[in-house]
C-alpha positions as CSV (number, residue, x, y, z in Angstrom):
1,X,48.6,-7.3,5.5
2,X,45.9,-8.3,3.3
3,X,43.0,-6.3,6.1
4,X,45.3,-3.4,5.5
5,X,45.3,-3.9,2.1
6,X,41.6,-4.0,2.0
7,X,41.2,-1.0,4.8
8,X,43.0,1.4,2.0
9,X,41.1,0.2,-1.3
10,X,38.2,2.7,-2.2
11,X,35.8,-0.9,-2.0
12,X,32.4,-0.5,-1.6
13,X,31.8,-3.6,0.2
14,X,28.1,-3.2,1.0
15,X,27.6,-3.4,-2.8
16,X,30.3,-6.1,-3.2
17,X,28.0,-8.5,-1.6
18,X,24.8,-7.2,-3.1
19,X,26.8,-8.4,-6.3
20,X,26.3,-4.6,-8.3
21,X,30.3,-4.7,-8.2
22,X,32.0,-7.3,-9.6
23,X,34.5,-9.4,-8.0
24,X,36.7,-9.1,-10.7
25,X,36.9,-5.6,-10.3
26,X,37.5,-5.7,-6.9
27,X,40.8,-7.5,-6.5
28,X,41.6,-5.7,-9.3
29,X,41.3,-2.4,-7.3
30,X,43.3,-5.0,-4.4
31,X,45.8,-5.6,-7.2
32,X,46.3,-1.8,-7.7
33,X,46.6,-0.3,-4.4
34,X,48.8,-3.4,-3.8
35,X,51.1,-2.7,-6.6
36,X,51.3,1.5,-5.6
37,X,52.5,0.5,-2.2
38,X,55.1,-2.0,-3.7
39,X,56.7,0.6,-6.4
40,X,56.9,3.6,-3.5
41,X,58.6,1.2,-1.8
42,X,61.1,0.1,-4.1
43,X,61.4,3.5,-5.2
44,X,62.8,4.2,-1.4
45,X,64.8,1.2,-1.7
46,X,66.5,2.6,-4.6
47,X,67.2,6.3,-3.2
48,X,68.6,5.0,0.0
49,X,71.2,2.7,-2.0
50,X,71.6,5.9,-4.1
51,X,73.0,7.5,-1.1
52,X,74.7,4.8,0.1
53,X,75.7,1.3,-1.6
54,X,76.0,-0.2,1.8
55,X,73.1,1.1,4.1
56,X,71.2,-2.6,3.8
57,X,74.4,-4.2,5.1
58,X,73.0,-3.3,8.5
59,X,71.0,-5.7,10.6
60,X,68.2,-3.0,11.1
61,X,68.4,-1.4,8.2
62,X,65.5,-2.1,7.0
63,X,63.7,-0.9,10.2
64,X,65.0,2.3,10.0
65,X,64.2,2.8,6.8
66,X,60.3,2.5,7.6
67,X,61.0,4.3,11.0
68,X,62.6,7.2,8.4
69,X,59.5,6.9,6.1
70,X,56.7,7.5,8.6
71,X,58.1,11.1,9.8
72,X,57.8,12.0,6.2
Protein backbone atom coordinates (compact mmCIF):
# COMPACT_ATOMS: atom_id res chain seq x y z
CA UNK A 1 0.00 0.00 0.00
CA UNK A 2 2.46 2.49 1.09
CA UNK A 3 4.77 1.88 -2.63
CA UNK A 4 1.44 2.64 -4.19
CA UNK A 5 0.98 5.35 -2.14
CA UNK A 6 4.33 6.69 -3.03
CA UNK A 7 4.10 5.54 -6.95
CA UNK A 8 0.95 8.20 -7.18
CA UNK A 9 2.56 11.24 -5.16
CA UNK A 10 3.94 13.96 -7.66
CA UNK A 11 7.53 13.32 -5.33
CA UNK A 12 10.55 14.32 -6.76
CA UNK A 13 12.65 11.80 -5.21
CA UNK A 14 15.98 12.53 -6.92
CA UNK A 15 15.77 15.92 -5.13
CA UNK A 16 14.34 14.29 -1.96
CA UNK A 17 17.62 12.88 -1.29
CA UNK A 18 19.74 15.68 -2.54
CA UNK A 19 17.81 17.39 0.57
CA UNK A 20 16.33 20.65 -1.87
CA UNK A 21 12.86 19.18 -0.72
CA UNK A 22 12.03 18.83 2.58
CA UNK A 23 10.91 15.79 4.23
CA UNK A 24 8.34 17.50 5.83
CA UNK A 25 6.90 18.36 2.77
CA UNK A 26 6.97 15.17 1.43
CA UNK A 27 4.84 13.07 3.65
CA UNK A 28 2.87 15.77 3.70
CA UNK A 29 2.18 15.47 -0.10
CA UNK A 30 1.95 11.24 1.25
CA UNK A 31 -0.50 12.59 3.75
CA UNK A 32 -2.59 14.22 0.95
CA UNK A 33 -2.86 11.84 -1.85
CA UNK A 34 -3.48 9.40 1.12
CA UNK A 35 -6.37 11.28 2.52
CA UNK A 36 -7.99 11.97 -1.41
CA UNK A 37 -8.10 8.25 -1.91
CA UNK A 38 -9.62 7.67 1.62
CA UNK A 39 -12.65 10.45 1.11
CA UNK A 40 -13.48 8.93 -2.73
CA UNK A 41 -13.75 6.06 -1.03
CA UNK A 42 -15.98 6.70 1.69
CA UNK A 43 -17.75 8.81 -0.62
CA UNK A 44 -18.63 5.33 -2.59
CA UNK A 45 -19.21 3.81 0.65
CA UNK A 46 -21.95 6.28 1.27
CA UNK A 47 -23.73 6.13 -2.28
CA UNK A 48 -23.86 2.42 -2.31
CA UNK A 49 -25.66 2.46 1.21
CA UNK A 50 -27.69 5.29 -0.35
CA UNK A 51 -28.99 2.77 -2.76
CA UNK A 52 -29.28 0.19 -0.59
CA UNK A 53 -29.12 -0.04 3.43
CA UNK A 54 -28.11 -3.57 3.26
CA UNK A 55 -25.58 -4.12 0.27
CA UNK A 56 -22.46 -4.52 2.96
CA UNK A 57 -24.41 -7.41 4.59
CA UNK A 58 -22.91 -9.52 1.87
CA UNK A 59 -19.74 -11.48 2.31
CA UNK A 60 -18.24 -10.01 -0.92
CA UNK A 61 -19.59 -6.91 -0.82
CA UNK A 62 -16.92 -5.09 -0.52
CA UNK A 63 -15.19 -6.87 -3.55
CA UNK A 64 -17.63 -5.89 -5.73
CA UNK A 65 -17.72 -2.72 -4.92
CA UNK A 66 -13.92 -2.16 -6.03
CA UNK A 67 -14.65 -4.65 -8.94
CA UNK A 68 -17.74 -1.88 -9.76
CA UNK A 69 -15.27 0.99 -9.31
CA UNK A 70 -12.57 0.03 -11.72
CA UNK A 71 -14.98 -0.14 -14.86
CA UNK A 72 -15.78 3.34 -14.07
Amino acid sequence: MYIALVAKTEIDLVALEKGELDEDDAVKLLIKTMESYTNGGLILIKEKLEENPNYFLQPTSFLNLILESAKI
